[in-house]
N, C-alpha and C positions, 0 to 999 in steps of 0.2 A: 689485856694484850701485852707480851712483851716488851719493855725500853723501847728494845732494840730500833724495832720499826719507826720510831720517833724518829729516829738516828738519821739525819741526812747522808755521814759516810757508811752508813748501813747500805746503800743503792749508789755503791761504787762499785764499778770494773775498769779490769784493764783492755784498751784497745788501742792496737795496732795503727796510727796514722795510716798506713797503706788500704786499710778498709775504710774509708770514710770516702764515700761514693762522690766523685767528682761531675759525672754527667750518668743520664739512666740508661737502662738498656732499653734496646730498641730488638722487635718493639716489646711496649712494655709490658707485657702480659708473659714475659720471657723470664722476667726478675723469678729469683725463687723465691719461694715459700717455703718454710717452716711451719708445721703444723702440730700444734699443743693439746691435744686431748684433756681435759677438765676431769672424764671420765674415769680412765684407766692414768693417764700418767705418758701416756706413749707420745714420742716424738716420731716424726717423720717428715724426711726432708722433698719437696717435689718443687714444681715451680706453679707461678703465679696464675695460668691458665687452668691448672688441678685445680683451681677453687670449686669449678663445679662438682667435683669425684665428692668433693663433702657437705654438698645444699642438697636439699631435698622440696619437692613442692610443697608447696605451702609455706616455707620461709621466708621471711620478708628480711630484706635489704636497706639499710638505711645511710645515705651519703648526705655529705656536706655539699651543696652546691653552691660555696662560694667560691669568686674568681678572684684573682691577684690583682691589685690594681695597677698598670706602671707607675707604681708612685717616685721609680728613683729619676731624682734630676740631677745636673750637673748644673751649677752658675759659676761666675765671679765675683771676686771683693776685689772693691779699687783698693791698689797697693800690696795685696796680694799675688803673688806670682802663684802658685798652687792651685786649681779648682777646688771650688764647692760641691760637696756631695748631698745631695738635698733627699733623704725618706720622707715621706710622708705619709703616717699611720690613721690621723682621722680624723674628720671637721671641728672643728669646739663652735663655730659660728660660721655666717655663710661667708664670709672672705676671710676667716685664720684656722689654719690649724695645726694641729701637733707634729711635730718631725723631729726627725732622728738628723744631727746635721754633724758631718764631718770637714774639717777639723772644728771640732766646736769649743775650744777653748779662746779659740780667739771672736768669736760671733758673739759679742755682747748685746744686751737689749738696741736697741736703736741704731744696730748695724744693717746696712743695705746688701742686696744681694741682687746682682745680676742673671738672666738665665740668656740661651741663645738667641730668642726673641726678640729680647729689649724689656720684660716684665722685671720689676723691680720688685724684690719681698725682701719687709723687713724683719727683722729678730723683735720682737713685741715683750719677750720675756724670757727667763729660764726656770723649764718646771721639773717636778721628780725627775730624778734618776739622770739629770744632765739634759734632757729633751728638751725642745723648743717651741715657744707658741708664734709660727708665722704667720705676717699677716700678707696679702696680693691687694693689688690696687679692688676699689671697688667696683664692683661689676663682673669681674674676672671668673670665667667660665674654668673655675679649679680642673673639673675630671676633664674636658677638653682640652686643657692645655697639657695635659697629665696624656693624653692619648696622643696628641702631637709632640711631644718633649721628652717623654721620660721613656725609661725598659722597665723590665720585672725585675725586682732585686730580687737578690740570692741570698740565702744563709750564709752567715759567716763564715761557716765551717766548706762552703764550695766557694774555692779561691782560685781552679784555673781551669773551671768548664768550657767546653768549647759547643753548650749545647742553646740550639735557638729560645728564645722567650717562650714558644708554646709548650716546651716538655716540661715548664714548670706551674701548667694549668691542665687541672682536670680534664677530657674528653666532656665531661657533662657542668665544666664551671658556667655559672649565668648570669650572677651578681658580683660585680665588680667593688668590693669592700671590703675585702681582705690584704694585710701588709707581707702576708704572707700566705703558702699553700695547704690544705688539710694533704697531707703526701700521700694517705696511705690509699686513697683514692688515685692516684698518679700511675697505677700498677693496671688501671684498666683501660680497656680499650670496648671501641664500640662495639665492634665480631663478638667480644666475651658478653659484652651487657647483655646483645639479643642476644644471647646462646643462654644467659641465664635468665631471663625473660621465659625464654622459649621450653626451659625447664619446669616453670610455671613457681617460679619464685617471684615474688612483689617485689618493686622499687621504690621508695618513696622518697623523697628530699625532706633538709630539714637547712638551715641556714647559719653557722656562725662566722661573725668576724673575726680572722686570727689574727694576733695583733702580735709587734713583739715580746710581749712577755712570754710566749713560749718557749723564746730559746733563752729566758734569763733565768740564773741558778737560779739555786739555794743558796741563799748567805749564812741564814740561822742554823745553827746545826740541831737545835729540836723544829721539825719541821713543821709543828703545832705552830708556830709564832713567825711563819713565814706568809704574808701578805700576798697573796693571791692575786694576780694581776683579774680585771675587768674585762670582757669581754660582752659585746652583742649577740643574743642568737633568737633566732625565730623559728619558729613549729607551723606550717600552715592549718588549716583546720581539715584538709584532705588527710592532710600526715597522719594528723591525731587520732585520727576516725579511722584508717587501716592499723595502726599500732594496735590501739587499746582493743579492737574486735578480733585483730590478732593473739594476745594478750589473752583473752576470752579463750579464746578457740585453744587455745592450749598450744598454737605454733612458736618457732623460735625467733626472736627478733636477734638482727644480728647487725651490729654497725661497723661501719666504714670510717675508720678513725677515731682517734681520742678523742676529737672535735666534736663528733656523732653522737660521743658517750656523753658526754659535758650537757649539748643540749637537751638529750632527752633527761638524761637525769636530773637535770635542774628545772624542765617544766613539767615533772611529775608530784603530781599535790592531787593531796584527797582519794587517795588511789586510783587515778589514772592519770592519763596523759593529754595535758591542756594543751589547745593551741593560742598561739599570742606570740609575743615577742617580749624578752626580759635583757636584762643586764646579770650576768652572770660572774661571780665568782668562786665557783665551786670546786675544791682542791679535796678532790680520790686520792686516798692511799691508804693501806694494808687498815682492814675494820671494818671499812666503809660497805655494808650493804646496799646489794644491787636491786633497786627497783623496774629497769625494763627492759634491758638489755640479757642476753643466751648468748653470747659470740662477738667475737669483736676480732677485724682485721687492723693489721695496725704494722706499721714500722717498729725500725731498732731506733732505741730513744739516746740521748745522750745520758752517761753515768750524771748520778744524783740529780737526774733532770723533774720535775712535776710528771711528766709523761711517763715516765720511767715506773715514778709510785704510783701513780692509776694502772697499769699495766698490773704489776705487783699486785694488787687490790683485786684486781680480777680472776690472775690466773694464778693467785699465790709467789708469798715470796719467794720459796726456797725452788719452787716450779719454773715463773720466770728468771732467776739467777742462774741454774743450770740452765735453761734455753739459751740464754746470752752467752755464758761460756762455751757450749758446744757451738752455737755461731760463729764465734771468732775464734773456736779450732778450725771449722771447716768453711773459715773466710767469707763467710757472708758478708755482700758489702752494706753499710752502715748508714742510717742518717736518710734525710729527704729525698735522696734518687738512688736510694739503697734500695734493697732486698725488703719480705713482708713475712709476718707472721699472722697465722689465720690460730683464733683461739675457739675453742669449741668445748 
């Protein structure tokens, strides 16, 4: 295969700040789509409702059904005049875990942090990439306190939505374990789900944790030697059992975000598709043969993002590169309560 595709600035573009989607549209089955023919080449522009104009019975559906956790809290530091901005991405033990903490320059190991309650968490340590390991008194009901105290973070890149907590969760989110949203799943609404039901298309779940490393670059510019952040994902054993028969039967499996992609393809061994739950670090880009995925609905990814190169991998480079520019001719908006592309 060509250099090129190594090339981290190989999956650069230019985009417009004014298209980087601030809050979604309502409702969201209104977002447009973009639609990539695999087949013939052809673009065509409709919105996010047209999804059915291009299922057929017999296609199965495959969505991430994890939910966002409110993991952002605010505390204080004595002597601090500023708030603490407390993420919190995932257990390491039953009273510490990992968080994203802002200003974190100044929260050294065996610093305290206050929250509105009166719970005290200390700084325990500082691990990769600047993150922290906190720990809560013992006892301490983490996801409760987390449902009493905290909101949904946001993407960096949405800095002055005025949209509530729930447009940044699935219609069918269930498990609360993700730092972040599968978006491309965010486009639907219930009316469309039975509508596509009622087409006699299958739905089935499958589960990953998104964590932040989806929105963190590429540092390396050969992409080979970039470290692939970890992720949880699980396959139930229903799932497995309509995929792989599907599979069989010669129908189209079609998934519902990057995240959809990731898991199935990393619990495909032995030719078909296992159910269980893994730790994943599996990083798609331009080469990578597709074991069970026909389709994939997905957002506009950030330049030189992971997402960007699995995208690429799918529908081709120079395919997806023109789809992205003629988007940000015709102003598609951008990112997690952006606009969607249905690839086929």
């Amino acid at each position: 295969m060509d250099e090129k595709f190594y090339r981290v600035s190989t999956y650069n573009y230019s985009l417009p700040e004014k298209l980087i989607a601030q809050n979604p549209v309502v409702p969201r089955d209104c977002s447009r789509l973009l639609f990539l023919s695999k087949k013939d080449g052809a673009i065509e522009h409709r919105r996010f409702c047209n999804l059915l104009d291009y299922l057929v019975p017999g296609d199965l559906l495959v969505r991430n059904n994890t939910k966002v956790m409110p993991s952002r809290l605010i505390g204080f530091k004595p002597g601090m005049a500023s708030e603490v901005e407390i993420l919190l991405l995932s257990p390491l033990s039953t009273d510490t875990w990992e968080a994203m903490v802002r200003p974190g320059r100044r929260l050294k190991p065996g610093t305290s942090v206050s929250l509105s309650d009166g719970t005290k968490i200390k700084v325990e340590s500082v691990r990769d990439d600047g993150l922290r390991a906190l720990s809560f008194p013992p006892g301490t009901d983490v996801m409760d306190l987390m449902d009493r105290l905290g909101s949904i973070p946001l993407p960096p890149y949405i800095n002055s939505s005025t949209a509530p907590d729930e447009s940044y969760q699935t219609v069918f989110a269930k498990e609360a374990t993700s730092a972040a949203a599968p978006t491309a799943g965010l486009h639907f609404t219930d009316s469309l789900i039975e509508s596509i039901r009622l087409k006699g298309v299958e739905i089935v779940d499958v589960t990953l944790d998104v964590g932040l490393g989806t929105f963190r670059p590429v540092k390396e510019e050969d992409l080979r030697e970039h470290p692939m952040h970890l992720e949880r994902c699980r396959v139930p054993e229903a799932t497995a059992a309509a995929i792989n028969k599907a599979k069989k039967e010669g129908r189209r499996v079609i998934a519902v975000g990057t995240t959809s992609v990731r898991t199935l393809e990393s619990m495909y061994r032995e030719g078909i598709l296992k159910h269980g739950d893994t730790d994943t670090s599996l990083f798609i880009y331009p080469g990578y043969s597709f074991q069970v995925i026909d389709g994939m609905v997905t957002n506009f990814h950030l330049p030189q993002s992971t997402l960007l190169m699995l995208v690429s991998a799918f529908a081709g480079y120079e395919f997806t590169m023109s789809a992205y520019k003629e988007a940000v001719s015709e102003e598609y908006r951008f990112f997690s309560f952006g606009d969607a592309m249905l690839i086929l």
